[in-house]
C-alpha positions in Angstrom: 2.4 -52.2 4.1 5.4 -53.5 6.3 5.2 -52.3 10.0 8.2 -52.4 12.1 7.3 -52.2 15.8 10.9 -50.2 16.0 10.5 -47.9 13.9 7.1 -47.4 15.3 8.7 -46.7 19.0 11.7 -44.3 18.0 9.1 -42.5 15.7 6.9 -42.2 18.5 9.4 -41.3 21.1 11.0 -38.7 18.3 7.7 -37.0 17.8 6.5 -37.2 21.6 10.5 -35.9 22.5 9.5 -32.9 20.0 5.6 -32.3 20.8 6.5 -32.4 24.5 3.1 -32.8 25.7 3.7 -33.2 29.5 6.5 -30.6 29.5 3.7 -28.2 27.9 1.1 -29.0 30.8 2.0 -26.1 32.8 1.3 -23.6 29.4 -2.0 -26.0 29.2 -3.3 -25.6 32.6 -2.3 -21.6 32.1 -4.5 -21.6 28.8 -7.1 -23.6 30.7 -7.4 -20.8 33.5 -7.0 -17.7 30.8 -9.9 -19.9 28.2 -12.0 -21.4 30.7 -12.9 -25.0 28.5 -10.5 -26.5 26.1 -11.5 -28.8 23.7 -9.1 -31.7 23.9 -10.5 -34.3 21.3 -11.1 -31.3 18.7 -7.1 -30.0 19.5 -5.6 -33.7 19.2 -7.6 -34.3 16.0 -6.5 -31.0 14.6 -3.4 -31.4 15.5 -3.1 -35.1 13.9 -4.6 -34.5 10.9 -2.2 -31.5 10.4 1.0 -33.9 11.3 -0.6 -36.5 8.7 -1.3 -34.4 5.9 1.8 -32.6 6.5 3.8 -35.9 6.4 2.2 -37.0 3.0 2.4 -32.9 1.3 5.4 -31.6 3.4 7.5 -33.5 0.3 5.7 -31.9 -2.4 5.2 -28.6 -1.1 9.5 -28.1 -0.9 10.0 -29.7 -4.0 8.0 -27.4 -5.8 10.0 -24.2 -3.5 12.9 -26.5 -4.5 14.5 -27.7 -1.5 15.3 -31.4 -1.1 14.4 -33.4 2.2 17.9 -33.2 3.2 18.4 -29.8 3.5 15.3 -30.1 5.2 15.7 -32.2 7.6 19.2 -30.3 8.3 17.2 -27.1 9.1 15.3 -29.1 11.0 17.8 -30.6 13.0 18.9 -27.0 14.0 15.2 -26.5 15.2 15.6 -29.6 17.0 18.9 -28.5 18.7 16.7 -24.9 20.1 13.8 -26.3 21.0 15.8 -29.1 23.0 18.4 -25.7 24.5 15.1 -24.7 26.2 14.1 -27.7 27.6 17.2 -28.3 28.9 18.0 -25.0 30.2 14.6 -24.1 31.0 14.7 -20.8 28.7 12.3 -19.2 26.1 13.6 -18.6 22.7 10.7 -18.5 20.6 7.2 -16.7 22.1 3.6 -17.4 21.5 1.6 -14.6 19.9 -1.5 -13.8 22.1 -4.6 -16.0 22.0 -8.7 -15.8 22.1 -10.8 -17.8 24.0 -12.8 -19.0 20.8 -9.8 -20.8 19.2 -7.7 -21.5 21.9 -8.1 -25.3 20.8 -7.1 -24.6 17.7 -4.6 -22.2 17.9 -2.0 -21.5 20.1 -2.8 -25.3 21.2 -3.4 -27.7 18.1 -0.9 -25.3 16.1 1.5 -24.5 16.5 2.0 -25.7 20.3 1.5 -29.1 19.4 1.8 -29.5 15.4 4.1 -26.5 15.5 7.9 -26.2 13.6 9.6 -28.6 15.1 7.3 -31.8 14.9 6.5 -30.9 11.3 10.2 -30.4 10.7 10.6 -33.8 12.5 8.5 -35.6 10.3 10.2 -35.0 7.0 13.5 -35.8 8.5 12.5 -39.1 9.7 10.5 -39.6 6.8 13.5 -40.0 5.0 14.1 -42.6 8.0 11.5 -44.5 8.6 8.7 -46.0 6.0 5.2 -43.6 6.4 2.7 -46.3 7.5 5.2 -46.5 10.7 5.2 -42.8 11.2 1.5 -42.8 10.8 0.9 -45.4 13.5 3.6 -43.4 15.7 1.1 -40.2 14.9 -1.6 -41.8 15.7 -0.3 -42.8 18.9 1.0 -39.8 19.9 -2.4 -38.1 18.9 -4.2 -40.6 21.8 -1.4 -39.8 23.8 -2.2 -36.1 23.7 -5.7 -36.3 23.6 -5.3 -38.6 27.4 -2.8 -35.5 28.5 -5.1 -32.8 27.6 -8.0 -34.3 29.1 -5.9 -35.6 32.5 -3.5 -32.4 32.8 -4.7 -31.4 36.0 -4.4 -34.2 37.6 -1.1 -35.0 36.0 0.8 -31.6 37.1 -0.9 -32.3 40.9 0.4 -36.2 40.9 3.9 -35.4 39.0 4.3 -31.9 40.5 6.1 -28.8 39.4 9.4 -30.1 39.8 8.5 -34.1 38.5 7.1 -31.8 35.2 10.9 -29.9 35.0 13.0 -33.3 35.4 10.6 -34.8 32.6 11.7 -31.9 30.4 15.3 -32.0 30.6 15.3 -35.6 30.2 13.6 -35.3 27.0 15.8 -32.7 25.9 18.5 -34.4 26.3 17.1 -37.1 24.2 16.0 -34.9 21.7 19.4 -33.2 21.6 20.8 -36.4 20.6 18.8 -36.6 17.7 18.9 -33.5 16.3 22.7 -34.5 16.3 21.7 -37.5 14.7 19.8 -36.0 12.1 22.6 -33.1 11.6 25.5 -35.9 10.7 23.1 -38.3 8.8 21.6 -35.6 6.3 25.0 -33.3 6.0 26.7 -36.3 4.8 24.5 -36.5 2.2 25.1 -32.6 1.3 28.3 -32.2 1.4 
């Protein structure tokens, strides 16, 4: 095993860029008042375990449906490119499916809110990045880092406010704008 406290942080700031925890405290605290409880340590483990095993089977799984990582993590870059369009404009492309109050941890919170397209997308494309044992330490850290945000949400959206919460989100869509450009030019190279 060779960590690499970079790649540790830009995998980390990738995945927490995609997962957008804090811009998605408003649609927690909205699932908090339509569910009553939420179970934030059984979401974040969920939602890490899924992001883990995905990251070791994602690979397998489209090799056997015969796509390569590359294309992959192209289609994934495009993902990227949306899902940073709404943060940055502040518009809704893709919409939830209704939930029940039984497995509102679960689902639409664990998956696919947290462990949804994008950040599984995200993992394969910098999988062909960065070496796993510093993906799985930037999961792991993202997972705490969830876990702390579900459980502090409240208290987070009255310290930060609405509009702190909006400026947060456009930031990191800008940043993860960049990278899905990143990822497009890297993996189309090898394509084309």
């Amino acid at each position: 095993m060779e960590f690499n406290f970079k790649e540790i942080f830009t995998a980390f700031m990738v995945l927490f860029a995609v997962i957008d925890v804090v811009g998605n405290i408003p649609i927690i605290i909205d699932l908090r008042k339509k569910v009553g409880h939420i179970q934030s340590e059984k979401a974040s483990l969920i939602a890490g375990l899924i992001l883990i095993v995905f990251l070791f089977l994602g690979k397998s799984i489209l090799n056997l449906i015969g796509i390569d990582v590359n294309s992959f993590a192209v289609a994934g870059a495009f993902i990227l490119f949306f899902i940073a369009l709404e943060m940055i404009l502040g518009i809704t492309l893709y919409k939830e499916d209704e939930h029940t109050a039984h497995t509102a941890s679960i689902f639409p919170l664990a998956f696919p809110l947290i462990a949804g397209p994008g950040s599984l997308t995200t993992l394969l494309a910098i999988r062909a990045e960065f070496k796993t044992e510093n993906i799985v330490v930037a999961i792991i850290i993202n997972v705490i880092f969830i876990y702390l945000v579900l459980k502090t949400s409240a208290r987070i959206e009255r310290a930060i406010g609405s509009s702190g919460i909006g400026i947060i989100r456009k930031v990191f869509g800008v940043v993860l704008l960049a990278i899905a450009v990143k990822l497009f030019t890297s993996n189309i190279k090898v394509l084309l």
